[in-house]
C-alpha positions as CSV (number, residue, x, y, z in Angstrom):
1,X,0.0,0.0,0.0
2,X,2.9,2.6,0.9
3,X,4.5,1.7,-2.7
4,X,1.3,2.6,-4.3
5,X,0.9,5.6,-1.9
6,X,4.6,7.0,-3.3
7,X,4.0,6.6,-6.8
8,X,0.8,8.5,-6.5
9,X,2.8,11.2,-5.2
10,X,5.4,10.3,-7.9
11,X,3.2,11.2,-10.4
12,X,0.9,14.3,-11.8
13,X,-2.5,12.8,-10.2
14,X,-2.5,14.3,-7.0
15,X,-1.9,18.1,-8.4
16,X,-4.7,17.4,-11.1
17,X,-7.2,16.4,-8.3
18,X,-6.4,19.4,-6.0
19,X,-6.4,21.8,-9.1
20,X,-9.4,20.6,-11.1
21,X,-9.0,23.5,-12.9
22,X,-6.0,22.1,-14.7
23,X,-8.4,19.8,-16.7
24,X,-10.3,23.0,-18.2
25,X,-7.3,24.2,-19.3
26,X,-5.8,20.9,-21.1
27,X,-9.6,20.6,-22.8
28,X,-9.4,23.9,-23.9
29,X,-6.1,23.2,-25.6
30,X,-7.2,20.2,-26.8
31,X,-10.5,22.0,-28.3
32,X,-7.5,24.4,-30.5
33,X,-6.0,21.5,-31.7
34,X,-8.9,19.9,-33.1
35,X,-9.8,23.8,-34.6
36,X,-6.3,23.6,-36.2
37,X,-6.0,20.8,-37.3
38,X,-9.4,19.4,-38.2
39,X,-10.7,22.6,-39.4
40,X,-8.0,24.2,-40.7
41,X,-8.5,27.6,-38.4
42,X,-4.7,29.5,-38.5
43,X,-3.1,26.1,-37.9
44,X,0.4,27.3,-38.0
45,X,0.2,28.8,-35.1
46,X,-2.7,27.8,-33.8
47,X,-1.3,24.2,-33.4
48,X,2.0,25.3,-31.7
49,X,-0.1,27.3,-29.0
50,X,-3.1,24.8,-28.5
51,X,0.0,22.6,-27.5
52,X,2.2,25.2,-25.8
53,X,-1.1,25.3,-23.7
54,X,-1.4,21.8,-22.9
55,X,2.2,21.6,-22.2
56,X,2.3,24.7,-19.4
57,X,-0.9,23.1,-17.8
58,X,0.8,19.3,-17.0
59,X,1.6,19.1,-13.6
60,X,4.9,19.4,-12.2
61,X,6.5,19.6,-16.1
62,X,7.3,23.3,-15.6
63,X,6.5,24.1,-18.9
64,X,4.5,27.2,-17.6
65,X,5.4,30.4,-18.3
66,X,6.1,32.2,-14.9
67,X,4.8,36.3,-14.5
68,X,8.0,38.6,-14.7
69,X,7.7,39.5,-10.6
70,X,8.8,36.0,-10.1
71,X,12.0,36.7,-11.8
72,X,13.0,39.5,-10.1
73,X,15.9,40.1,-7.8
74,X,15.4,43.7,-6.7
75,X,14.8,46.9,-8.1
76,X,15.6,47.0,-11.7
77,X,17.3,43.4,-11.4
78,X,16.4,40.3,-12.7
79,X,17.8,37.0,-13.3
80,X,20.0,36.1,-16.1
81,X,18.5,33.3,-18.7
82,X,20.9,30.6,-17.3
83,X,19.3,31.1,-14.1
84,X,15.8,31.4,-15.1
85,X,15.9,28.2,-17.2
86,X,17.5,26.7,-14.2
87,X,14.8,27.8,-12.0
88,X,11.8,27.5,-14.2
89,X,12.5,25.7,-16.8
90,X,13.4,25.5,-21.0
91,X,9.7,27.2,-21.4
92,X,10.6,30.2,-20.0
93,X,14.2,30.6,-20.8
94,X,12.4,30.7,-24.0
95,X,9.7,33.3,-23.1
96,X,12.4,35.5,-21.5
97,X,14.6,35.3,-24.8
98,X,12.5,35.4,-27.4
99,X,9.0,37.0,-26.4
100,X,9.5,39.3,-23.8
101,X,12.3,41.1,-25.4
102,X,9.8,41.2,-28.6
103,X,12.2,40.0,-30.7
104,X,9.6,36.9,-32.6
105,X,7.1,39.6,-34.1
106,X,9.5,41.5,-36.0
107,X,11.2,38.3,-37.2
108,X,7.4,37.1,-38.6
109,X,6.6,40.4,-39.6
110,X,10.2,40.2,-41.8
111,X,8.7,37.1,-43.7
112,X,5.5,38.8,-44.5
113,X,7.2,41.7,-45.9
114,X,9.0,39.1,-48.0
115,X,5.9,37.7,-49.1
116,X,3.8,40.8,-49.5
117,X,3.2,42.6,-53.4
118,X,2.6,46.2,-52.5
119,X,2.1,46.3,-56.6
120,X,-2.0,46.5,-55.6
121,X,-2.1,49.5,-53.4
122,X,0.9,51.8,-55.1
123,X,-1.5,51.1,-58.3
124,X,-4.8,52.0,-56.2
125,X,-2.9,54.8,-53.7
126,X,-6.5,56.8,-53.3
127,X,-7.6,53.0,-51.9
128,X,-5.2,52.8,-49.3
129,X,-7.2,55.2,-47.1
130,X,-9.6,52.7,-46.6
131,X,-7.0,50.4,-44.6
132,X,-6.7,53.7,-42.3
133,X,-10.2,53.9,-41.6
134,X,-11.0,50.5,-40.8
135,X,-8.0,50.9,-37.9
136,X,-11.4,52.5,-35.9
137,X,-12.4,49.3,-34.1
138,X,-9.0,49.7,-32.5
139,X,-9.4,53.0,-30.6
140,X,-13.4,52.8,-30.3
141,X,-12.6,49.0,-28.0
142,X,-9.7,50.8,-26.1
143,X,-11.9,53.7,-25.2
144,X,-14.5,51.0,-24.1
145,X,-12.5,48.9,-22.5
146,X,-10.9,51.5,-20.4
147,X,-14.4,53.2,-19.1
148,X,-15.3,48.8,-18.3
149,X,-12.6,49.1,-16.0
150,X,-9.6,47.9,-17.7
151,X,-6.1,49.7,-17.7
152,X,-5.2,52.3,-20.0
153,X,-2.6,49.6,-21.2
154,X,-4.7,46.6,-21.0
155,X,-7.4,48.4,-23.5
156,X,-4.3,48.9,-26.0
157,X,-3.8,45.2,-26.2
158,X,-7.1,44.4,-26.2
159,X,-7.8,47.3,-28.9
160,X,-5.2,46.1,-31.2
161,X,-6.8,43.1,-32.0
162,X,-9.3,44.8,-34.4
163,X,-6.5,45.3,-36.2
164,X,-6.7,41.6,-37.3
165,X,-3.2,41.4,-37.0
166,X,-1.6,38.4,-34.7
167,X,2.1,39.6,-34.8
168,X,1.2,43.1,-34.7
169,X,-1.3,42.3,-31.5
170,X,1.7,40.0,-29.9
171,X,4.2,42.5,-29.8
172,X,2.1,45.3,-28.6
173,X,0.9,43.0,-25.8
174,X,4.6,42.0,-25.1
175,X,5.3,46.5,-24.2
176,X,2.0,47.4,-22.7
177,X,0.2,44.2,-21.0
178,X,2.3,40.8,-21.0
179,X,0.1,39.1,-17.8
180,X,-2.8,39.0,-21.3
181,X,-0.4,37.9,-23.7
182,X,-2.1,34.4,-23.8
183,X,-5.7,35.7,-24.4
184,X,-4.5,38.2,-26.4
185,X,-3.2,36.0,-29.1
186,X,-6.1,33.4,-28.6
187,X,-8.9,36.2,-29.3
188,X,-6.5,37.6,-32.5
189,X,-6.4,34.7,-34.3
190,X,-9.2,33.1,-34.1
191,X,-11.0,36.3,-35.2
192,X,-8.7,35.9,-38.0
193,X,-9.5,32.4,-38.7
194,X,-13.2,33.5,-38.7
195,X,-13.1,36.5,-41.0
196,X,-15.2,34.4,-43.5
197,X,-17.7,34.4,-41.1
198,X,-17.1,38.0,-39.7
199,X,-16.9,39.9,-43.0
200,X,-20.0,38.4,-44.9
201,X,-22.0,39.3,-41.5
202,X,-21.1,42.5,-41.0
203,X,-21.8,43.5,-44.9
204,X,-25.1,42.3,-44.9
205,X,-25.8,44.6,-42.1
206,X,-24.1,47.6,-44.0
207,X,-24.0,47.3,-47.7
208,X,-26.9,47.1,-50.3
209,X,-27.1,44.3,-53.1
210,X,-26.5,47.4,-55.6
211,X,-24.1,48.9,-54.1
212,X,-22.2,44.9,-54.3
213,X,-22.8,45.5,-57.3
214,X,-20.5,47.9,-58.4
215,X,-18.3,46.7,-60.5
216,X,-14.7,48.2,-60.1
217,X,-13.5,47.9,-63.8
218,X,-16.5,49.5,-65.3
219,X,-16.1,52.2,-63.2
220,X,-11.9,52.4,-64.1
221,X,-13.0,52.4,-67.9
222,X,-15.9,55.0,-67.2
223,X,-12.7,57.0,-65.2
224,X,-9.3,56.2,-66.3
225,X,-6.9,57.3,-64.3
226,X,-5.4,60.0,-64.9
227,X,-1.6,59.1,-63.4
228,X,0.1,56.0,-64.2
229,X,3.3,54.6,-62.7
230,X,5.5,54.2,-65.4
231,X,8.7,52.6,-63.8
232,X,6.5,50.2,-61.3
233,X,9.7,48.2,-60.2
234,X,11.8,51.1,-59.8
235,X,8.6,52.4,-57.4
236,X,8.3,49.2,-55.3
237,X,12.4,49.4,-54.4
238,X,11.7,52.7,-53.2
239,X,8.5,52.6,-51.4
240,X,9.8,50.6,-48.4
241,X,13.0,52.5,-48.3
242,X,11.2,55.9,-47.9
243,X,7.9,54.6,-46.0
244,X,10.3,53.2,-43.4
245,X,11.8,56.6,-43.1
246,X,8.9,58.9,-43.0
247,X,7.1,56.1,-40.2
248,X,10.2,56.2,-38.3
249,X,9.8,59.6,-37.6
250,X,6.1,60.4,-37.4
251,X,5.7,56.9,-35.1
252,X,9.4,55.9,-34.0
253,X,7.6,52.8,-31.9
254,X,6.3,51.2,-34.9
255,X,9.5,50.9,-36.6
256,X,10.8,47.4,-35.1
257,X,7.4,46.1,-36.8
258,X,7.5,47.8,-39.9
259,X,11.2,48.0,-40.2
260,X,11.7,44.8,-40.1
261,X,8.5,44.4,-42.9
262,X,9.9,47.0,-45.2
263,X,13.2,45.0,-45.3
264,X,11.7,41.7,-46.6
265,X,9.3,43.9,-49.0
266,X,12.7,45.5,-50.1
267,X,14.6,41.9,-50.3
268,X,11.7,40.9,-52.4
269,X,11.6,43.6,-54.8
270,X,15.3,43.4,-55.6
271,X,15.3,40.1,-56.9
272,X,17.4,37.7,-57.8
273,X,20.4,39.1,-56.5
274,X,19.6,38.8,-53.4
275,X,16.9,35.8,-53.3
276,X,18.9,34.0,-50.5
277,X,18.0,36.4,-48.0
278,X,14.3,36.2,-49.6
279,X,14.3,32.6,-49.1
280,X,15.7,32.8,-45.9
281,X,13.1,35.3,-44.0
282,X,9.8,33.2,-45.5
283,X,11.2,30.0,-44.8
284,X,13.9,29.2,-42.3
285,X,13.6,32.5,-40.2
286,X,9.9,32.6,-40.5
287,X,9.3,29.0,-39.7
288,X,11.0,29.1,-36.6
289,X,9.8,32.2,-35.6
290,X,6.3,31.1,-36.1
291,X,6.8,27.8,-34.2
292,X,9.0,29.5,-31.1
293,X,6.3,31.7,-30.8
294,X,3.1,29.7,-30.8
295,X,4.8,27.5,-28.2
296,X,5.4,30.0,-25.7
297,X,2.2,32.2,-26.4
298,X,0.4,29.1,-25.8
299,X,2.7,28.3,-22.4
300,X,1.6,31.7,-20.9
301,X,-1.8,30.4,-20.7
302,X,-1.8,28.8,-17.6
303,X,-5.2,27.8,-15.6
304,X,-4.2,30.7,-12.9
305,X,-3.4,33.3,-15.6
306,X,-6.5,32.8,-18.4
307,X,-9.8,31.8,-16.3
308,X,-10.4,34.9,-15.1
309,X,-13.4,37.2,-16.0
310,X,-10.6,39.6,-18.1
311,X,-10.7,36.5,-20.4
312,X,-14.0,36.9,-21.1
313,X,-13.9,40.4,-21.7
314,X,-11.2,40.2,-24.0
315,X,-13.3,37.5,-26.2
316,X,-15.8,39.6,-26.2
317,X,-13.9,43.0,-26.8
318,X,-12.0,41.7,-29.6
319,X,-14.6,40.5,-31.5
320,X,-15.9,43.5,-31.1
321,X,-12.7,45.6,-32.4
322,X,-12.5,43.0,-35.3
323,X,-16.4,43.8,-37.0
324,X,-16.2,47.7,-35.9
325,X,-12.8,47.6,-38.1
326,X,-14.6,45.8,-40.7
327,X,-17.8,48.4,-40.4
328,X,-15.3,51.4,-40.0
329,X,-14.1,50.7,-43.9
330,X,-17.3,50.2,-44.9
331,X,-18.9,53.0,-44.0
332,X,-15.4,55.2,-44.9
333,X,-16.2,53.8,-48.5
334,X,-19.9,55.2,-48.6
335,X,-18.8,58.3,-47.5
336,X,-16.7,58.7,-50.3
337,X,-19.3,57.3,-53.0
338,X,-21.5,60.1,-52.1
339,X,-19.6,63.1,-53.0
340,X,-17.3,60.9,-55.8
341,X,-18.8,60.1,-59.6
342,X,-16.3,57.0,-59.7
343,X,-17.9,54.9,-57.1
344,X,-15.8,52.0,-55.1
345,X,-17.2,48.5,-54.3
346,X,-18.4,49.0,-50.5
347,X,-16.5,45.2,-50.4
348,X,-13.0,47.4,-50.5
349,X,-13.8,48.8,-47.3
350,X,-14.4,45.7,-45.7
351,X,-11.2,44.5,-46.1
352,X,-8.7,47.0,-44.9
353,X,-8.1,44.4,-42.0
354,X,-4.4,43.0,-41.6
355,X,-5.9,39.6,-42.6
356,X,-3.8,39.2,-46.1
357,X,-5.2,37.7,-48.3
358,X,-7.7,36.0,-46.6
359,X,-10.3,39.2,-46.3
360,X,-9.3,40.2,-49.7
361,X,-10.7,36.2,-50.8
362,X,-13.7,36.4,-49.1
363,X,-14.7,40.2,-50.2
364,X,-13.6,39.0,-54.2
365,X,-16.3,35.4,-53.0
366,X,-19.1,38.1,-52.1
367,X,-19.2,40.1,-55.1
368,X,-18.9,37.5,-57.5
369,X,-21.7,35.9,-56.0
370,X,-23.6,39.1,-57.0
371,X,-21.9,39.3,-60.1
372,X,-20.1,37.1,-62.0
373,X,-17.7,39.1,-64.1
374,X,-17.4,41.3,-60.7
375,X,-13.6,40.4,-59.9
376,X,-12.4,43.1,-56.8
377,X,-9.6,41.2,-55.9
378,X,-6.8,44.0,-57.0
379,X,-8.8,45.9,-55.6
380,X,-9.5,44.9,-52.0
381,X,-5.6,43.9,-51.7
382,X,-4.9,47.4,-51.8
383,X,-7.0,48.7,-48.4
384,X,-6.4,44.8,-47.6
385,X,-2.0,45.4,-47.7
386,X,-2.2,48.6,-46.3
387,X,-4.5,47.9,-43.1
388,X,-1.2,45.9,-42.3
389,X,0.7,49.1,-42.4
390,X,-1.8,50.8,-40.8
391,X,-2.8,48.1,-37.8
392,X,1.4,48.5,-37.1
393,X,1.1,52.3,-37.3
394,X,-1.8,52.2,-34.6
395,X,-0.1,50.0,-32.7
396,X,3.2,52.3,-32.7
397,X,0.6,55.2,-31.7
398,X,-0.5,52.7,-28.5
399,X,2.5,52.3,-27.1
400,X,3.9,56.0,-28.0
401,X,1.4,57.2,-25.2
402,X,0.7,54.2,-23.0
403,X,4.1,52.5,-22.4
């Protein structure tokens, strides 16, 4: 009986029974893996933080990511990583390393610029606006959350996410509220995930079956443009060079994001000369990145940390921030049809989320079903590529005043 007694306490069975709570948490990670996996919803980095969360919730593994008071040794002192992965494990050595010095986002943010054609938008400039305006469900949320109760700096991160924008919400979490981190991330990209749900809802509450209608080519051969780009290559080397430049010093805090962005854009555009690095930032780098920080996002989520009732107000807040963005374009687009004879497909409104080119797919899906020789796709990619300039922009705002 004492042999069975001591491998009892050998084992993880006596912490799950006096922290039933521990079994929420592995169901709930359980529940993202099936998401990811069965139905396809973000799974690369869904997967890697459904599992980071299982892994940070098994007793006694100390895969959990500890808060930073634990780390600290005094007033402005902290442990060094050899100590903290000593301490609290490889999870956290990780965290401390990679995520709370912010260096993952950038890295992701490096492959999307690598992958990203600003061709679209440079060709459409007057459509960019509309990835501005849809930034509103961003500072509507964090003026709501704040008067809920929340934190000036809680409200940021919880903003951000109607920015649609995982990286972009992960890094501005990391500066202003890391304790939310975990729910943070959760709430962003499964909003993401479910922007073919999100968008087609909000436009039926917003947009007319004429006004789907519109079809944008009809309307370019009714009014030609009157300024065409006639070196585009030469154009698309410079943009990221002098965007990166004139954001730096309008919004110095968003240049780690869109520094790091403009480089792979710039990579890209060179060409072949320099495809190694190309390769290198949407593969290898990017990759890694991605996995690295799934894991640990997922390993801040511990039972202690996520069921709280903040959690539920940051589900609910961020869904929130996500269709007011989406509404915000929309309405931005109307606005403009009323005093412009060229009119523009309310659908190109819709998608000036950070969701590339998954909103730009859906909105191109909607008008098509309206009309078949209605293809918007060029179209919404250019609010579509520069809500991810703008999501990074508002962000850099955020933490300008709040950090």
């Amino acid at each position: 009986m004492e042999i069975l007694k001591s491998l009892y306490r050998m084992t993880a069975f006596q912490a799950i029974f006096e922290h039933p709570a521990v079994l929420l948490m592995l169901l709930i990670g359980s529940v993202l893996l099936y998401l990811g996996i069965r139905k396809k919803y973000e799974p690369l980095l869904l997967i890697p933080i459904a599992f980071g969360i299982i892994l940070a919730n098994l007793p006694g593994g100390q895969m959990g990511v500890v808060p930073g008071e634990s780390i600290e040794l005094g007033h402005e002192h902290y442990m060094n990583l050899f100590e903290i992965a000593h301490k609290f494990g490889i999870m956290n050595f990780l965290y401390y390393a990679l995520i709370k010095t912010g260096l993952l986002p950038p890295l992701i943010f490096m492959g999307v610029g690598a992958l990203t054609d600003f061709g679209p938008m440079l060709r459409n400039l007057r459509l960019a606006f509309f990835g501005a305006a849809a930034q509103i469900g961003i500072f509507t949320v964090f003026l709501a959350a704040i008067s809920l109760g929340f934190t000036p700096r809680e409200a940021g991160s919880l903003g951000i996410i109607g920015g649609a924008d995982g990286p972009t919400a992960i890094y501005t979490t990391i500066k202003l509220a890391p304790h939310l981190l975990g729910p943070i991330a959760i709430a962003a990209y499964s909003y993401m995930s479910l922007v073919p749900v999100i968008i087609p809802m909000v436009v039926r509450g917003l947009v007319s079956k004429n006004e789907l209608k519109i079809n944008m080519k009809e309307q370019d051969k009714l009014f030609p443009p009157k300024h065409k780009i006639k070196n585009l290559k030469l154009v698309k080397i410079l943009f990221p060079i002098s965007m990166i430049i004139v954001i730096a010093i309008l919004v110095p805090t968003a240049t780690p994001l869109l520094g790091m962005l403009f480089f792979g854009n710039l990579v890209k555009e060179i060409g072949s000369t320099v495809g190694r690095l190309t390769d290198a930032a949407t593969t290898t780098i990017m990759n890694s990145a991605t996995i690295f920080l799934g894991l640990t996002v997922g390993a801040t989520m511990t039972a202690k940390v996520f069921l709280e009732p903040k959690t539920l107000g940051i589900i609910v807040g961020g869904f929130l921030a996500f269709a007011i963005s989406i509404a915000g374009g929309i309405v931005a687009v109307k606005l403009y049809n009323v005093f412009s004879k060229k009119k523009i497909n309310p659908l190109v409104g819709a998608t000036g989320l950070s969701a590339v080119p998954m909103a730009s797919r859906v909105a191109n899906e909607i008008a098509l079903k309206h009309d078949s020789g209605n293809h918007i796709l060029q179209y919404c990619m250019a609010s579509n590529i520069s809500g991810v300039i703008g999501s990074a922009v508002a962000a850099g705002v955020l933490m300008t005043f709040l950090a």
